[in-house]
TIKE-777332 format. One record per residue (C-alpha): residue number from 1; chain; x negated, y, z. Coordinates in nm, 4 decimals. Last residue first. Layout:
BEGIN
[firo NUM; A; [X; Y; Z]]
...
END
This chain:
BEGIN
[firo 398; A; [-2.1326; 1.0374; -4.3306]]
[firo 397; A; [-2.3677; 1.1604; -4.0378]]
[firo 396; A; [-2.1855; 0.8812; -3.8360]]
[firo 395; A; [-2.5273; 0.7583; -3.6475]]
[firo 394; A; [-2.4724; 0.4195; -3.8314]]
[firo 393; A; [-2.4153; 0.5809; -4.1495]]
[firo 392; A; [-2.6973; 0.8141; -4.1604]]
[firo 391; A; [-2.9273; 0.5344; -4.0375]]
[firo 390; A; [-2.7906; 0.3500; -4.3865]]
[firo 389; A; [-2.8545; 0.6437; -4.5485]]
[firo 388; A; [-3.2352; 0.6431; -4.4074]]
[firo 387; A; [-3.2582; 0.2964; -4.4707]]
[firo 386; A; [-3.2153; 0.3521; -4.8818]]
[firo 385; A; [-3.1242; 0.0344; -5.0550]]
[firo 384; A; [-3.2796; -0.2206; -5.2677]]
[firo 383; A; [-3.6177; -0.1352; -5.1504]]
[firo 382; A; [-3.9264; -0.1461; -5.4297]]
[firo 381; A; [-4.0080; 0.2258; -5.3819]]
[firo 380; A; [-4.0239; 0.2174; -5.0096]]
[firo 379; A; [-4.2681; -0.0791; -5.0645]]
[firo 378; A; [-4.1138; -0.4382; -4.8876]]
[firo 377; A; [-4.3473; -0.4808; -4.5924]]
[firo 376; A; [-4.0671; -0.4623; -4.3402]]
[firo 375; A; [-3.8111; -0.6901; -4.4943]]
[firo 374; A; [-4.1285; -0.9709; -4.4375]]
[firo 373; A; [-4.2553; -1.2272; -4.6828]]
[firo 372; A; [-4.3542; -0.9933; -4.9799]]
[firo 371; A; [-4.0701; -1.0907; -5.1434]]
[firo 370; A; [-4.1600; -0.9888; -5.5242]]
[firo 369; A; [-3.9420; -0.7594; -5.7017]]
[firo 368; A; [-3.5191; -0.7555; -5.8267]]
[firo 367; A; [-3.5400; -0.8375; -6.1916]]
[firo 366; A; [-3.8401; -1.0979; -6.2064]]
[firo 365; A; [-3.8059; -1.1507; -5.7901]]
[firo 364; A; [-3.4718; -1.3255; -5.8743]]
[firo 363; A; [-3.4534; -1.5965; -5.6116]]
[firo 362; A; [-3.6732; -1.4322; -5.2966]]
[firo 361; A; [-3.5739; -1.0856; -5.4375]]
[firo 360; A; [-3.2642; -1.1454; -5.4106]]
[firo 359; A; [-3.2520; -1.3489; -5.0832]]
[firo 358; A; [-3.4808; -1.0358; -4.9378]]
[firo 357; A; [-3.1977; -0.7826; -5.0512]]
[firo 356; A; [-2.8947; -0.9887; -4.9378]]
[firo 355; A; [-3.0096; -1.0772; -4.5907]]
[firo 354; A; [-3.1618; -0.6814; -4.5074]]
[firo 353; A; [-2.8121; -0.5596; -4.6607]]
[firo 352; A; [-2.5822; -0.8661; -4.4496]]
[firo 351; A; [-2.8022; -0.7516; -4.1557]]
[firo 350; A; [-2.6359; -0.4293; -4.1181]]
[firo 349; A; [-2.3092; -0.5408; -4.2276]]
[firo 348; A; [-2.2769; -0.8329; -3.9751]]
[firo 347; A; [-2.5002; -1.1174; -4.0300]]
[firo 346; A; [-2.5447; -1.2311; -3.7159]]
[firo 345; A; [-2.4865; -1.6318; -3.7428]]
[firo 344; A; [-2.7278; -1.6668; -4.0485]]
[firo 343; A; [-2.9551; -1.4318; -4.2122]]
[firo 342; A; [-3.1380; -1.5742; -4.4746]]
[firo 341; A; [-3.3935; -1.8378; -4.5606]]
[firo 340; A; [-3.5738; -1.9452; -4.9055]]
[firo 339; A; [-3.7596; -2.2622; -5.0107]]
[firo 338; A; [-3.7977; -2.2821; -5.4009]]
[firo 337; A; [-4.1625; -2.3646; -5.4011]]
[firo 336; A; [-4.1575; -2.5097; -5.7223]]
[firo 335; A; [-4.2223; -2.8563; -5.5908]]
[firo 334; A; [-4.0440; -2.8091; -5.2664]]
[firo 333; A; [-3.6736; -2.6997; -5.4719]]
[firo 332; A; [-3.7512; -2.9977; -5.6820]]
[firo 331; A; [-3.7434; -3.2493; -5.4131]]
[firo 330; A; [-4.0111; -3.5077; -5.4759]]
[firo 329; A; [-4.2213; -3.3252; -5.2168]]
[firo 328; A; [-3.9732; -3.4118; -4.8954]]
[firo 327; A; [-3.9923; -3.7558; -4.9714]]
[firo 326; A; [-4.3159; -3.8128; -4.8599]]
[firo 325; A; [-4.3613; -3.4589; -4.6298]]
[firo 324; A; [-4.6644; -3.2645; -4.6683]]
[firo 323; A; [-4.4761; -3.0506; -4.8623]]
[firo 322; A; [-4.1734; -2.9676; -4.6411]]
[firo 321; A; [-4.4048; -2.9542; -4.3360]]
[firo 320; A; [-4.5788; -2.6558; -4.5565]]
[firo 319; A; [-4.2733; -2.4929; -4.6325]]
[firo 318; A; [-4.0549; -2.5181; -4.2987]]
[firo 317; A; [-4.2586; -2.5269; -3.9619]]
[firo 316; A; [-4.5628; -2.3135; -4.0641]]
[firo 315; A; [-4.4280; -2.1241; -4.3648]]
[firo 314; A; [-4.1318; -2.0736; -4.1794]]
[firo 313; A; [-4.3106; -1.9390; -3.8939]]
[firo 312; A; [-4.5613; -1.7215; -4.1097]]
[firo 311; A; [-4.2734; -1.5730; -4.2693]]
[firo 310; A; [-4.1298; -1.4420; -3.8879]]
[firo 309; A; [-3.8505; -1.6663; -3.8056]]
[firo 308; A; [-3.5044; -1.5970; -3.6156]]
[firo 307; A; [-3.3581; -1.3431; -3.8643]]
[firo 306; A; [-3.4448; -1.4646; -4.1955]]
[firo 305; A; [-3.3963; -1.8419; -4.1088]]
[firo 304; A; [-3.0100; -1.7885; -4.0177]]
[firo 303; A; [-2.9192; -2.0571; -4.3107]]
[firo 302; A; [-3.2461; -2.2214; -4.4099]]
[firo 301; A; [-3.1649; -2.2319; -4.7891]]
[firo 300; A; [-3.2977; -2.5102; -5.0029]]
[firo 299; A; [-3.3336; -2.3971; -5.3837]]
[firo 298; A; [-3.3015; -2.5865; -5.7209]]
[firo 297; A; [-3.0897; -2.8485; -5.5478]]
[firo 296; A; [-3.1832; -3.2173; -5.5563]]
[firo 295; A; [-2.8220; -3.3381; -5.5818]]
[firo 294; A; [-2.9423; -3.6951; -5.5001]]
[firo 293; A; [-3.2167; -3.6088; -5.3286]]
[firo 292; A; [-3.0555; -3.4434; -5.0492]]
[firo 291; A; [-2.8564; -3.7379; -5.0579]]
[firo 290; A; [-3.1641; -3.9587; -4.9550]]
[firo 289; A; [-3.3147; -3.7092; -4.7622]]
[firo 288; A; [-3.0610; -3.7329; -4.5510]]
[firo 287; A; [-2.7630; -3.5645; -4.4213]]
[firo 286; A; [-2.5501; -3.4833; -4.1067]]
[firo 285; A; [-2.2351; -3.4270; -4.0918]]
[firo 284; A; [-1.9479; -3.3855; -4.2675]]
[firo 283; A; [-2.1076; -3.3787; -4.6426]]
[firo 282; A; [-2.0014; -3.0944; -4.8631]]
[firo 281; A; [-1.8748; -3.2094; -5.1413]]
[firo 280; A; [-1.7969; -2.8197; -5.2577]]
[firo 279; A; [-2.0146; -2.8690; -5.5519]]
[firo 278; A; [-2.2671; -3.0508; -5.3373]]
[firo 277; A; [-2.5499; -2.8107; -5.5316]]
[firo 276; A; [-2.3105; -2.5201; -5.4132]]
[firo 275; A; [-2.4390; -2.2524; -5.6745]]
[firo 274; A; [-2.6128; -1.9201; -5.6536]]
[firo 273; A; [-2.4345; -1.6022; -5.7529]]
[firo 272; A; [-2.6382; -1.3605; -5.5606]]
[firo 271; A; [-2.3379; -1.2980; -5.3070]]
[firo 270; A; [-2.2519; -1.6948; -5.2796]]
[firo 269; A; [-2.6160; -1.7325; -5.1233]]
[firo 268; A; [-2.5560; -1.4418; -4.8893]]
[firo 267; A; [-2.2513; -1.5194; -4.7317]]
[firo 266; A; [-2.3657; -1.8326; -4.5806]]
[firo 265; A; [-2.2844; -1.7707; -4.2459]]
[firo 264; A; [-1.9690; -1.5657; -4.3248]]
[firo 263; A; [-1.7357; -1.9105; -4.4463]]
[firo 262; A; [-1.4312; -1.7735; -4.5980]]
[firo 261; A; [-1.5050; -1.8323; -5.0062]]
[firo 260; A; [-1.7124; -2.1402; -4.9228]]
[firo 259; A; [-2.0436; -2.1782; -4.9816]]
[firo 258; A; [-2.0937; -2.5303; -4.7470]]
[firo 257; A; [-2.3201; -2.5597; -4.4660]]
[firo 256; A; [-2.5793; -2.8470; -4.5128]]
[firo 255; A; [-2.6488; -3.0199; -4.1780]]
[firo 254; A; [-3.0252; -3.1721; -4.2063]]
[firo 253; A; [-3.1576; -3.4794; -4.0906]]
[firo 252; A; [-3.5585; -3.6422; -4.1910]]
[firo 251; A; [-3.6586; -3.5289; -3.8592]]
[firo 250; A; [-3.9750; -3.4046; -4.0290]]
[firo 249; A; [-3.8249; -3.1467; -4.2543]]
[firo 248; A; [-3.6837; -2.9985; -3.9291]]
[firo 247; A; [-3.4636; -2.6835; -4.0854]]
[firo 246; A; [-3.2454; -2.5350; -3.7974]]
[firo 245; A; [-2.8762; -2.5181; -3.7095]]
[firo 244; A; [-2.7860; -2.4915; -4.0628]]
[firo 243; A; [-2.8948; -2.5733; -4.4122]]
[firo 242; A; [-2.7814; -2.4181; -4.7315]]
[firo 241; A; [-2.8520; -2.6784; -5.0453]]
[firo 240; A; [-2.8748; -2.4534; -5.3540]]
[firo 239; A; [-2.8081; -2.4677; -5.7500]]
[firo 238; A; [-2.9616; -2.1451; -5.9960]]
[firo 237; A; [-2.7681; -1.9251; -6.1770]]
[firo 236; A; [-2.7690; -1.9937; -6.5710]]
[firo 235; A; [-2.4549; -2.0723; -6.6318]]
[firo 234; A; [-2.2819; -1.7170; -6.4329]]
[firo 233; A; [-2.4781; -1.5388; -6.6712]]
[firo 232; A; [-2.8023; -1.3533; -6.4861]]
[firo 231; A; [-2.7452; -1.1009; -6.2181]]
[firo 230; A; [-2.8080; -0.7269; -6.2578]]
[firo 229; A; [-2.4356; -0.6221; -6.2715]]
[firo 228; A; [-2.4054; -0.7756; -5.9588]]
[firo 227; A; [-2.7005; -0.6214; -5.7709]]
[firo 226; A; [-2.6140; -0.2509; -5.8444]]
[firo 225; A; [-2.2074; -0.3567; -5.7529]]
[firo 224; A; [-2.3089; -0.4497; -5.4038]]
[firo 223; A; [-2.4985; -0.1475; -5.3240]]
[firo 222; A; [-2.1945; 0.0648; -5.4177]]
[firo 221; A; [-1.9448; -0.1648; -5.2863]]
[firo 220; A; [-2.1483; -0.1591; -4.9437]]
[firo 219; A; [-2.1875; 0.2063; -4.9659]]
[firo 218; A; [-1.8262; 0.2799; -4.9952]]
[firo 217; A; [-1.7269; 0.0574; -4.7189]]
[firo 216; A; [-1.9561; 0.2337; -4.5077]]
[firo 215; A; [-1.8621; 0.5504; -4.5281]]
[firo 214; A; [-1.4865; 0.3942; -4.4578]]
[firo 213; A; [-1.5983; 0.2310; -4.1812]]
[firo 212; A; [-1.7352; 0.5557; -4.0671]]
[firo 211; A; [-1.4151; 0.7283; -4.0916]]
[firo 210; A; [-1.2422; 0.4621; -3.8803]]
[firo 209; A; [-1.4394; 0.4840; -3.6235]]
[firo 208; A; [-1.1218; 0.4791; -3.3443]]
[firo 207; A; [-1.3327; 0.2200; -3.1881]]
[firo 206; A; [-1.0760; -0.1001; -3.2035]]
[firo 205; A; [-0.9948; 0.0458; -3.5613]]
[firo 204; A; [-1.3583; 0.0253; -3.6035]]
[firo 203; A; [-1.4089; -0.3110; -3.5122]]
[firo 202; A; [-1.0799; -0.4549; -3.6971]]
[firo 201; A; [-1.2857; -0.3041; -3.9981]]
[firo 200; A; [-1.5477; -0.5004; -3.9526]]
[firo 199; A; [-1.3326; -0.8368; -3.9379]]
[firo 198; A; [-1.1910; -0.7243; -4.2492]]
[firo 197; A; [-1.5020; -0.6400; -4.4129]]
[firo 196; A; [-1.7003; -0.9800; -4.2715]]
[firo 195; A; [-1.4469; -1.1951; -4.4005]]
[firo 194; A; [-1.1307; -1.2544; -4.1739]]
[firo 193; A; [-0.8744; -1.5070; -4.0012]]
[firo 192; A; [-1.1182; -1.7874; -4.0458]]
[firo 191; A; [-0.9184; -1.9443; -4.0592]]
[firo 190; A; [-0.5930; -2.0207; -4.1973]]
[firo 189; A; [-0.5253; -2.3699; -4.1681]]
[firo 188; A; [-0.5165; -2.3483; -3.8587]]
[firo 187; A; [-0.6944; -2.4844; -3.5421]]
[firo 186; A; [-0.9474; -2.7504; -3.6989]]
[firo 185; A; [-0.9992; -2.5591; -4.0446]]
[firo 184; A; [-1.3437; -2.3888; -4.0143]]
[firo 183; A; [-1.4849; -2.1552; -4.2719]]
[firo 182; A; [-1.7630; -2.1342; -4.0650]]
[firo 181; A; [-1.9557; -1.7662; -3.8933]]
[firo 180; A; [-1.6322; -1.6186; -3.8649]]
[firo 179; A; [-1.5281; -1.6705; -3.5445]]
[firo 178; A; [-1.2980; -1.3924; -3.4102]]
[firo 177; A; [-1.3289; -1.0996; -3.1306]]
[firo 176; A; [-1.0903; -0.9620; -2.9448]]
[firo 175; A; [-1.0749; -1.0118; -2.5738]]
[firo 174; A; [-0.9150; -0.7767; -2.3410]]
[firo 173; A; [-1.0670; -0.5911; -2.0537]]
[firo 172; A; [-1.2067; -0.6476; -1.6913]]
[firo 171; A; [-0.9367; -0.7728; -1.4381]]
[firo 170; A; [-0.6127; -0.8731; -1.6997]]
[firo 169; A; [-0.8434; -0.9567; -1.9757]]
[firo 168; A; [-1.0835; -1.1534; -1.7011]]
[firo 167; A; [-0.8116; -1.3422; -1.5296]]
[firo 166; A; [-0.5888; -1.4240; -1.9010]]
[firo 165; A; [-0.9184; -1.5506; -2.0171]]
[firo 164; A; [-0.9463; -1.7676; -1.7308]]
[firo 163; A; [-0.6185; -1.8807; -1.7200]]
[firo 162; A; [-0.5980; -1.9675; -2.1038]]
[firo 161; A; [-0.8818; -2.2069; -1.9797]]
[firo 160; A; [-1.2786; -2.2353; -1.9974]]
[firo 159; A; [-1.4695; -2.4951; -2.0471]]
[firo 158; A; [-1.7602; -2.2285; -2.0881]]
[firo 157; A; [-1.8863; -2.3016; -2.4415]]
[firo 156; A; [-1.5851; -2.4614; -2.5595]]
[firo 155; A; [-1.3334; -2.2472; -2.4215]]
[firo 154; A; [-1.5500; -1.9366; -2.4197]]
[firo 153; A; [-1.5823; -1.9805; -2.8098]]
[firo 152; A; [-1.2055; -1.9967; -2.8583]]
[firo 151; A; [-1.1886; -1.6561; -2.7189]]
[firo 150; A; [-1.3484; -1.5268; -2.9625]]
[firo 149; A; [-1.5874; -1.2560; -2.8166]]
[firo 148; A; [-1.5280; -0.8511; -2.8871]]
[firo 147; A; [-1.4529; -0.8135; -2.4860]]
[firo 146; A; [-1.3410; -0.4817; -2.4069]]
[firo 145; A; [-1.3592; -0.2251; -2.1780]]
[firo 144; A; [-1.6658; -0.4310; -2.0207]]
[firo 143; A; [-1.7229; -0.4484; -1.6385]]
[firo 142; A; [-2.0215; -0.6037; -1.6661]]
[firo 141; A; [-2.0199; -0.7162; -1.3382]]
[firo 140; A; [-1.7062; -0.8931; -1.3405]]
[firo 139; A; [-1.8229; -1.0671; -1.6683]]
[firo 138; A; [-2.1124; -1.1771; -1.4885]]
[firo 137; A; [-1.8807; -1.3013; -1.2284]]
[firo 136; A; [-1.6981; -1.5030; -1.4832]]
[firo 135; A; [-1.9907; -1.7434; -1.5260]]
[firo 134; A; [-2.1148; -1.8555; -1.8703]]
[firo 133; A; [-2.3928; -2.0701; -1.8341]]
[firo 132; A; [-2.4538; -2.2075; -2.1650]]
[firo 131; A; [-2.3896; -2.1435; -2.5518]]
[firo 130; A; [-2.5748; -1.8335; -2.6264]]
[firo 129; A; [-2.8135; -1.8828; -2.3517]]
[firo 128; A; [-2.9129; -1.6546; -2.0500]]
[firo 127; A; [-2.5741; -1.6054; -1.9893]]
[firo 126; A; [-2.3144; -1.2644; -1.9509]]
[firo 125; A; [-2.6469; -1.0771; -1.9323]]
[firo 124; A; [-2.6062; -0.6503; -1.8611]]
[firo 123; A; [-2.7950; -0.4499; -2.1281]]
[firo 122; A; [-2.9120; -0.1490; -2.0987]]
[firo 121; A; [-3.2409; -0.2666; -2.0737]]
[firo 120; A; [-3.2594; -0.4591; -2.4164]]
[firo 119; A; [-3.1621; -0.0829; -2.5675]]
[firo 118; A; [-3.1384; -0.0996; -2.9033]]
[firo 117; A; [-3.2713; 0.1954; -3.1511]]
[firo 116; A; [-3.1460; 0.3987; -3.4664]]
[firo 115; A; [-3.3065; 0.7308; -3.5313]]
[firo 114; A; [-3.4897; 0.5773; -3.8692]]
[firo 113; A; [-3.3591; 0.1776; -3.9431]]
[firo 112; A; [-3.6417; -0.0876; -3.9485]]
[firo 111; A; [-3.6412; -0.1760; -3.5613]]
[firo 110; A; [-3.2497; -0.2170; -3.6034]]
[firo 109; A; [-3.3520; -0.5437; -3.8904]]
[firo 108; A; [-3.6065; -0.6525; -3.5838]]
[firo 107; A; [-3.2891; -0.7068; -3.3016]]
[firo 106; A; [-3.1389; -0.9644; -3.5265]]
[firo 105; A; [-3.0702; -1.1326; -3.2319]]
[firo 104; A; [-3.2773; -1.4579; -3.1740]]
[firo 103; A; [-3.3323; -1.4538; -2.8262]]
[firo 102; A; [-3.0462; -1.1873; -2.7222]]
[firo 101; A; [-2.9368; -1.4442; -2.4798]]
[firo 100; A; [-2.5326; -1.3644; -2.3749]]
[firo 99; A; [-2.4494; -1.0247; -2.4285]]
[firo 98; A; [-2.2808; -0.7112; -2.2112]]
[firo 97; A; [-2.3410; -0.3024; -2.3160]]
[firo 96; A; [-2.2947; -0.3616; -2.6713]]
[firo 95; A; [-2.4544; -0.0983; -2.8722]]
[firo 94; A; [-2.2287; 0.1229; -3.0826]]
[firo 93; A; [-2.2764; 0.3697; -3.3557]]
[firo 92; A; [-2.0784; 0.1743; -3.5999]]
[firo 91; A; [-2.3177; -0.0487; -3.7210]]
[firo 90; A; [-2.4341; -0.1439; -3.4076]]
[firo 89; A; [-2.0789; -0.2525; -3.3462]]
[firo 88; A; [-2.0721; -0.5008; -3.6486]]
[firo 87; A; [-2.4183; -0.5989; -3.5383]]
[firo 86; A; [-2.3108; -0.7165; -3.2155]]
[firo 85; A; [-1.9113; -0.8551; -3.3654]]
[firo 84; A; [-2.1710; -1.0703; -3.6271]]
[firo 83; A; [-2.3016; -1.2480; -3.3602]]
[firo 82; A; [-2.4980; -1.2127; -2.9860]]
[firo 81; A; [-2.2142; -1.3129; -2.7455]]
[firo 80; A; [-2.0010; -0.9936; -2.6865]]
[firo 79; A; [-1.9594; -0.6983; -2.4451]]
[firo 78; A; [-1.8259; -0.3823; -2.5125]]
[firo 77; A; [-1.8131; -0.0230; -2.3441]]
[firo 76; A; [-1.6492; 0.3354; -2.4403]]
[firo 75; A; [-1.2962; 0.1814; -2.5314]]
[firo 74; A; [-1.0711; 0.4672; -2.6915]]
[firo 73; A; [-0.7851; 0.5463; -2.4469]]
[firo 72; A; [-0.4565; 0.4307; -2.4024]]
[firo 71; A; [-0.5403; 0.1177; -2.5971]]
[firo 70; A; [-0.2507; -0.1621; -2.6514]]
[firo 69; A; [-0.3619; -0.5233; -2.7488]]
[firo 68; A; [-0.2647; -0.7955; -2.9565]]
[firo 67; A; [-0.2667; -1.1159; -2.8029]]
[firo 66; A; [-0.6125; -1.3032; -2.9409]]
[firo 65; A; [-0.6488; -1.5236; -3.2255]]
[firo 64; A; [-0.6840; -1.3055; -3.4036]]
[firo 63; A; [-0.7298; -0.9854; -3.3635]]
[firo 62; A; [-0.3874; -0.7153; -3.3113]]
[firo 61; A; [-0.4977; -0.4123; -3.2463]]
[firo 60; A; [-0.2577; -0.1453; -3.0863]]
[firo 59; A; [-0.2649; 0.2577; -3.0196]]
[firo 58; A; [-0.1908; 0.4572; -2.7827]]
[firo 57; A; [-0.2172; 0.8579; -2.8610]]
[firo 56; A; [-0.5797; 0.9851; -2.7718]]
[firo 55; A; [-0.6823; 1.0021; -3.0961]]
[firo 54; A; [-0.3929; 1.2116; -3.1958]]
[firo 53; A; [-0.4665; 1.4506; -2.9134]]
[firo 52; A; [-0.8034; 1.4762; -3.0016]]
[firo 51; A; [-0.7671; 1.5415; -3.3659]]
[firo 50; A; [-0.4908; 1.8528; -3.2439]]
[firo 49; A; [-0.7909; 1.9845; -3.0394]]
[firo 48; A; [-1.0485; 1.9506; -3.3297]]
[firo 47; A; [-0.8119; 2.1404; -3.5377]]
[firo 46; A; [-0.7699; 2.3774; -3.2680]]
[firo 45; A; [-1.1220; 2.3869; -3.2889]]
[firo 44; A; [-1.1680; 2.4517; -3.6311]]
[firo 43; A; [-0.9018; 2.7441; -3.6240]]
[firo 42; A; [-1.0697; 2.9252; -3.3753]]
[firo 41; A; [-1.3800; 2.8982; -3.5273]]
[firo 40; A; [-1.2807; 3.0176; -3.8469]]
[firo 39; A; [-1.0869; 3.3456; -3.6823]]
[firo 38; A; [-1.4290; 3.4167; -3.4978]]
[firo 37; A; [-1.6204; 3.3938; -3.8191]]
[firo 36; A; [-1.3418; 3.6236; -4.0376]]
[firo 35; A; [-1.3609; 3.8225; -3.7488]]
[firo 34; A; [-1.7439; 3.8451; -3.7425]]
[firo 33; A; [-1.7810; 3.9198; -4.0972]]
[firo 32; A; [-1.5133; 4.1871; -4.0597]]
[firo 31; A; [-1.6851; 4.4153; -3.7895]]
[firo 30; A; [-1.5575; 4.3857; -3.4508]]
[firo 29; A; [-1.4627; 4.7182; -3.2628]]
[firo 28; A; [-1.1268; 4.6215; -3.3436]]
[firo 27; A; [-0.9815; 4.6381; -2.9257]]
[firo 26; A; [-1.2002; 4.3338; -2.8294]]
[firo 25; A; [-0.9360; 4.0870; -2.8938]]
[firo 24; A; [-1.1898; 3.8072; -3.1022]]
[firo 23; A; [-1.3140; 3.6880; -2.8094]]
[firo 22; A; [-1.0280; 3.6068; -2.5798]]
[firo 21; A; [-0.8433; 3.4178; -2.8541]]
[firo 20; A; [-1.1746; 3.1682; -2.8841]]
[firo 19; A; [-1.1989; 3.1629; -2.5233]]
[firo 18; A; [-0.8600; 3.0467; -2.5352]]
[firo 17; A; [-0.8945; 2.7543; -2.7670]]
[firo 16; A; [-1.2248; 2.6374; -2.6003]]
[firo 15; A; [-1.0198; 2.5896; -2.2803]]
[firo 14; A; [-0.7487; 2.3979; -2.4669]]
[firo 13; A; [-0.9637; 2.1981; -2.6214]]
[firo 12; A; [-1.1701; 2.1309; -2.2386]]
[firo 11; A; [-0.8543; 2.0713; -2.0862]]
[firo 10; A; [-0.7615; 1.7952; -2.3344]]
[firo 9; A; [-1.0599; 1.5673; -2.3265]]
[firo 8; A; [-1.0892; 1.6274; -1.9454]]
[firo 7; A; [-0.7204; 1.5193; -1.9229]]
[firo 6; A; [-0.7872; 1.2375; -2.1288]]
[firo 5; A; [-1.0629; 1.1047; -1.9195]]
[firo 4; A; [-0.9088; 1.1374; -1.6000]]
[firo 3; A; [-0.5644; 0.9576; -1.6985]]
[firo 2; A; [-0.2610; 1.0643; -1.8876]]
[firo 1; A; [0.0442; 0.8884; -1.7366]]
END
């Protein structure tokens, strides 16, 4: 049965149908022009009708590792821990209405984007940390349509069960969101089920934004193929050591996160053509400086870096510790002042451009321009993309 919000939806086509009919039967007294107008209108919004109705028609996504669900109606609301699924939805048009701490949410990229803005108010907190105090109350509260979290993450973060989830789907809205952040192989072999296209497009089919992902889609290949064919040969790309969870040159430990093909977080380093320096040895665990040294990579990466540190933070507790460091200034990447960061956990299509743009310019600033430290100072002239488009897109002006 049709509920509230599609019968509103309909009523108000078929309403708009029939004033169209009433005006244009005024006995001929119209001149041409404004039949051929009236008879336009008409016809675009019966189109507009018949779009509604197909809209409106169920429809199913299927994201793993979640059930597949059935929508009768497209959701208005979402909620989802700060990640790639929040800047996913920003970049169709939609802020979430439900996160977990926003602390380092790539909340600066939006900042940079004409007619596009975030909320912090409008949001409703599932936890005050990313990882921590999950209560199902909150999620109550929220009252989300749907839930763009993996489920998996809830499980760990919350020690939650298949009952929970099952409570909250069943009492709130479905969950469909999916890790994508490592290329992680404890479930299946298969995951992650998605790279960041296929997981955005599981977004907008959730959304009924298909157009737009299209729109975008077509931009990204477009931006993506300008800094491609400008790349050097494939031998004379440069090695790098990506680091996770935070760069402590002091601590003397680093996790390295490995390039691979299905692994989101370090998206950007593979885009620009730069090499594993493990070679796909990536060590579980982690390091030293000791094997740090032993590849001694011609860049170190700080893997999220870009969106949770201002330059003058890295500088402060990356770069300079880095160099004052004994062992951390025989590494070659130090010494030529090869230390770069990028976007990390969030880096959904919005902050995949900012990521891939600054990392380009940070390794190739001969063909690509100098990093001036900060996505925002970067001269209109010496951008790699146009933000105004990218509002465009976002705002579904495609």
């Amino acid at each position: 049965m049709p509920n509230r919000r599609q019968l509103l939806s309909r009523s108000a086509g078929l309403i708009a149908v029939g004033l169209a009919g009433c005006l244009g039967n005024d006995g001929g007294s119209n001149t041409s022009t404004a039949t051929d107008a009236e008879t336009k209108t008409a016809e675009s919004t019966q189109a507009t009708a018949s779009e509604t109705e197909e809209a409106l028609e169920p429809y199913t996504v299927t994201v793993e590792p979640n059930p597949s669900h059935t929508f009768e109606e497209v959701p208005e609301t979402y909620a989802t821990i700060p990640s790639v699924w929040m800047d996913i939805g920003m970049a169709l048009g939609k802020q979430p209405s439900a996160t977990a701490s926003l602390e380092r949410a790539p909340l600066k990229f939006y900042e940079l984007l004409p007619d596009v803005t975030f909320d912090e108010s409008e949001i409703t907190k599932l936890a005050d940390g990313s990882e921590s105090g999950f209560d199902k109350e909150n999620f109550y509260a929220a009252n989300c349509d749907v839930h763009l979290i993996d489920r998996r993450m809830l499980m760990f973060y919350a020690n939650w069960d298949e009952s929970d989830l099952d409570e909250i789907t069943t009492g709130v809205g479905p969950f469909l969101g999916s890790s994508i952040r490592f290329a992680s192989t404890s479930v299946t072999d298969s995951e992650p089920y998605y790279d960041l296209y296929g997981a955005f497009e599981k977004a907008a089919t959730i959304f009924q934004r298909q157009d737009r992902f299209e729109a975008w889609q077509s931009f990204h290949d477009e931006f993506m193929s300008k800094i491609t064919a400008e790349l050097p040969p494939e031998e004379e790309r440069p090695t790098v050591a990506a680091i996770w969870r935070g760069v402590n040159p002091d601590s003397g430990q680093f996790r390295v996160a490995p390039l691979h093909p299905l692994q989101n977080n370090t998206l950007t380093y593979r885009r620009l053509g730069m090499k594993d320096a493990f070679a796909g040895n990536t060590p579980d665990g982690p390091i030293g400086y000791e094997e740090l040294l032993d590849v001694d990579p011609d860049y170190i990466g700080a893997v999220g870096g870009l969106t949770s540190q201002t330059h003058d933070e890295f500088v402060n507790t990356v770069v300079e510790p880095f160099e004052a460091n004994e062992n951390g200034k025989k590494l070659t990447a130090v010494q030529e002042g090869n230390l770069v960061r990028t976007g990390g956990q969030f880096m959904g299509p919005i902050v995949d451009l900012f990521a891939t743009e600054a990392l380009a310019k940070m390794v190739y600033p001969e063909t690509f321009g100098e990093w001036p430290g900060s996505s925002a100072d970067i001269p209109e002239s010496e951008r790699l993309f146009d933000r105004q488009r990218v509002s465009d897109l976002v705002n579904g002006n495609v």
